[in-house]
Residue frames as a rotation matrix with the C-alpha (Angstrom) as fourth column:
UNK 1
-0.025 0.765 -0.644 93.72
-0.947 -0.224 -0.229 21.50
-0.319 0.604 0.730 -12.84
UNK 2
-0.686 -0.178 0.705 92.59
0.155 0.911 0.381 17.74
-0.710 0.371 -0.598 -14.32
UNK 3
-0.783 0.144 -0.605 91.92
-0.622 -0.188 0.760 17.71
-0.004 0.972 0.237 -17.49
UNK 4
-0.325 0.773 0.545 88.41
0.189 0.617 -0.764 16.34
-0.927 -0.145 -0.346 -17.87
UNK 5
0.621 0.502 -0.602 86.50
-0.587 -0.212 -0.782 15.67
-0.520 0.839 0.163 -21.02
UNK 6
-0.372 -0.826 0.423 87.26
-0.109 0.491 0.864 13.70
-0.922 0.276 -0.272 -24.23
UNK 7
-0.659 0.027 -0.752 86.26
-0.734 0.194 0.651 12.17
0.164 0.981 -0.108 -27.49
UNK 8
-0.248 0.795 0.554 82.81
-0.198 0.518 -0.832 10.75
-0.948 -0.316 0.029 -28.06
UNK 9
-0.945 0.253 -0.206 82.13
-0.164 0.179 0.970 9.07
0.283 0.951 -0.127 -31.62
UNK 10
-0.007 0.948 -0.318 78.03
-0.920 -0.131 -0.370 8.91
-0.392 0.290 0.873 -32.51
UNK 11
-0.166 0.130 0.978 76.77
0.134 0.985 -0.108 5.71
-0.977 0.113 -0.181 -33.32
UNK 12
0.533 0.448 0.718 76.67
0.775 0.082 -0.627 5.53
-0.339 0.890 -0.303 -37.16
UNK 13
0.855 -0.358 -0.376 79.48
-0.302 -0.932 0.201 8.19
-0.422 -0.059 -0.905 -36.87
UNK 14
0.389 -0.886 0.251 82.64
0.921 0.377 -0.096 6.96
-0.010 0.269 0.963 -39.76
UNK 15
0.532 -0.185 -0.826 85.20
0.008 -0.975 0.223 9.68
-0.847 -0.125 -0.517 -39.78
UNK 16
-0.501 -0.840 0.210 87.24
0.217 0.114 0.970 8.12
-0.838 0.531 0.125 -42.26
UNK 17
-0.883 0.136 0.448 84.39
0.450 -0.024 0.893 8.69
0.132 0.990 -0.040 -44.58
UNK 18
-0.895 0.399 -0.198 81.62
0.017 -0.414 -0.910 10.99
-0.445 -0.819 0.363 -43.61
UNK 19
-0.486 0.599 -0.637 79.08
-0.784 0.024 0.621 10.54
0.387 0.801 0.458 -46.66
UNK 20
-0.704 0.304 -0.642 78.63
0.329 0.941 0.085 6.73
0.629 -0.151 -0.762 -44.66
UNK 21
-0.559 0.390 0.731 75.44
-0.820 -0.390 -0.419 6.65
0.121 -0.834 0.538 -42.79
UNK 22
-0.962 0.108 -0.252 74.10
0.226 0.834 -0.503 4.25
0.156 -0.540 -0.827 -40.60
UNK 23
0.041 0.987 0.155 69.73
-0.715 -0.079 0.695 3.89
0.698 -0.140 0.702 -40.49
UNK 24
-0.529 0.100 -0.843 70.07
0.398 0.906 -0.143 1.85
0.749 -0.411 -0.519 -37.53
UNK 25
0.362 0.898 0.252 67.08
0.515 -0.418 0.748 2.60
0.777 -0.141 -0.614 -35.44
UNK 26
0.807 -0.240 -0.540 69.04
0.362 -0.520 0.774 3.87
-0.466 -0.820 -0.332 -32.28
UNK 27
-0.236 -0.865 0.443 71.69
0.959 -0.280 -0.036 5.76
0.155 0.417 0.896 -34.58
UNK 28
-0.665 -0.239 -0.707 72.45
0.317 -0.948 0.022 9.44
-0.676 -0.209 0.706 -34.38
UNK 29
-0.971 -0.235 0.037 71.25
0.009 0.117 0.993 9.81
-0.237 0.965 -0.112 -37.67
UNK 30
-0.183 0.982 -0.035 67.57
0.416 0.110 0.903 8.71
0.891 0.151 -0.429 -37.51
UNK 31
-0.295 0.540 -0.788 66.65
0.925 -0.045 -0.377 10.62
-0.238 -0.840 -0.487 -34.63
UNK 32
0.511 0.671 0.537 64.37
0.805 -0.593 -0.024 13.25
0.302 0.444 -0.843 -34.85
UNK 33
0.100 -0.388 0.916 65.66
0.313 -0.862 -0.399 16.69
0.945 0.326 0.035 -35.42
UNK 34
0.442 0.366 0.819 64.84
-0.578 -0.582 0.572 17.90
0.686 -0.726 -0.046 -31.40
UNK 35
0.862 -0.497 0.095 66.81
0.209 0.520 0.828 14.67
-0.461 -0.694 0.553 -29.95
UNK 36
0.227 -0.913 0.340 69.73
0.890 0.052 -0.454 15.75
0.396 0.405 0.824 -31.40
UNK 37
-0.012 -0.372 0.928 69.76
-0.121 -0.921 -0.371 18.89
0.993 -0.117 -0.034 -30.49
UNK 38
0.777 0.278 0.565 69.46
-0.543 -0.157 0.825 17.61
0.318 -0.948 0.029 -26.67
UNK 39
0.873 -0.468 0.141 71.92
0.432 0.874 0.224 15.38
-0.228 -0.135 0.964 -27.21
UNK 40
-0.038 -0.956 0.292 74.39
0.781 -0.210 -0.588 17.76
0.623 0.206 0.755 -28.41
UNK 41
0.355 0.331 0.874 73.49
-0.310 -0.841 0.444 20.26
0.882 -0.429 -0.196 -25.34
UNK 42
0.926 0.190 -0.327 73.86
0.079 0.749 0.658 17.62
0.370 -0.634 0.679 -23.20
UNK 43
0.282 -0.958 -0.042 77.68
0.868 0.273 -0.414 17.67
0.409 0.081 0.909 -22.99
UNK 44
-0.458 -0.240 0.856 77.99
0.191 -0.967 -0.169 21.68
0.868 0.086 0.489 -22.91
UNK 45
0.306 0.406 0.861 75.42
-0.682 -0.538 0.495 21.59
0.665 -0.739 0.112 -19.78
UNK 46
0.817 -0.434 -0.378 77.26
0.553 0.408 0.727 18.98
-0.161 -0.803 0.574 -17.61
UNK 47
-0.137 -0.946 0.295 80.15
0.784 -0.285 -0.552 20.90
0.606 0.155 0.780 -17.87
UNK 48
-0.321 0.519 0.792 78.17
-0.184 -0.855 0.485 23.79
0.929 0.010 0.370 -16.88
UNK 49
0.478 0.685 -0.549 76.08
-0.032 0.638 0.769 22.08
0.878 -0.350 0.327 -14.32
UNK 50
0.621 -0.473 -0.625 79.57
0.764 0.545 0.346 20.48
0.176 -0.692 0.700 -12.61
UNK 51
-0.653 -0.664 0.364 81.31
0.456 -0.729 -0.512 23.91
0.605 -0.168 0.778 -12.38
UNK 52
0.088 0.393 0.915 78.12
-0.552 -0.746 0.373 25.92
0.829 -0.538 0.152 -10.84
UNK 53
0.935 0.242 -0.260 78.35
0.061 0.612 0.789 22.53
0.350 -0.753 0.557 -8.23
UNK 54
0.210 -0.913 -0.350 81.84
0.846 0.350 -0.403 22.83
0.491 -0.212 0.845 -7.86
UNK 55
-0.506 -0.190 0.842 81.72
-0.099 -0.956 -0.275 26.93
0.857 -0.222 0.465 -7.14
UNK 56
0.562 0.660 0.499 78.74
-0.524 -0.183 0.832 26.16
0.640 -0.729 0.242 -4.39
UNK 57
0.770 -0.060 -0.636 81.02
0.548 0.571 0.611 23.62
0.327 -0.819 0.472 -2.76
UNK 58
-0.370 -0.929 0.029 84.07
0.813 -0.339 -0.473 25.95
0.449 -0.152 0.880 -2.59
UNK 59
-0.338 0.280 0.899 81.73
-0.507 -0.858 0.077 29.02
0.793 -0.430 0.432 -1.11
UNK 60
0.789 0.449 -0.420 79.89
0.129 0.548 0.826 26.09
0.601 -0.706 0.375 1.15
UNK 61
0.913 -0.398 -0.089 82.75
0.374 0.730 0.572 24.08
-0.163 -0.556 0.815 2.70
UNK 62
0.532 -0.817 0.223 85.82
0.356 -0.022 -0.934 26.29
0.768 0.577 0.279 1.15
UNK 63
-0.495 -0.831 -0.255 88.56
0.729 -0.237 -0.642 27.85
0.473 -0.503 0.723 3.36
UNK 64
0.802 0.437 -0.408 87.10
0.598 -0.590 0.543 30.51
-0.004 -0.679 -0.734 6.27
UNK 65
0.170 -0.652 -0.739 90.07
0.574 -0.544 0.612 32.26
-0.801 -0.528 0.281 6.02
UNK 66
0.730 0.381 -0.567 91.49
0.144 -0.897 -0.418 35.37
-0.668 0.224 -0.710 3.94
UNK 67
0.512 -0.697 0.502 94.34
0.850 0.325 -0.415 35.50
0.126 0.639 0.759 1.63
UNK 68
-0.259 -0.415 -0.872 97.10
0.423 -0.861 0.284 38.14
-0.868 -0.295 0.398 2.58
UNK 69
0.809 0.564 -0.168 97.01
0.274 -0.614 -0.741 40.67
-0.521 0.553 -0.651 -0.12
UNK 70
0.386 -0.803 -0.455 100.16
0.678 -0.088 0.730 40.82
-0.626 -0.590 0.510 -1.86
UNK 71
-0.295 -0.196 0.935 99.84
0.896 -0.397 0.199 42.71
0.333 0.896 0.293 -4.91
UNK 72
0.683 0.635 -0.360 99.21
0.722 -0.662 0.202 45.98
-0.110 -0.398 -0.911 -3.10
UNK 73
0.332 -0.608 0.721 100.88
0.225 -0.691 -0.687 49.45
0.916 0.390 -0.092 -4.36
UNK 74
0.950 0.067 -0.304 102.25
0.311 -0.165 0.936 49.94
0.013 -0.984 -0.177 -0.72
């Protein structure tokens, strides 16, 4: 497994003080209510996205063979 993914900070984003906001025209902040919400989707569907691509290449191109079976009550 590799750990993908991480910490992303928002322009105009202070953690140490979260009351601070930034009005800088390309801040988080001043965008309109509907780019934000694509912007926080954004993240949740590449994840999405790179897993349904990752399942098609393992059913494409994956192994042609069978795994024995070993958990069987035999």
């Amino acid at each position: 497994m590799i750990p993908l993914g991480g910490y992303v900070q928002m322009k105009g984003q202070d953690d140490k003080d979260p009351t601070k906001v930034s009005f800088d025209t390309d801040s988080y902040n001043t965008k309109a209510p509907w780019k934000r919400i694509i912007i926080l989707f954004a993240g949740p569907f590449a994840n999405f996205f790179i897993s349904l691509l990752t399942l098609y290449g393992n059913w494409k191109y994956g192994c042609d063979q069978t795994l024995p079976y070993y958990w069987s009550n035999e």
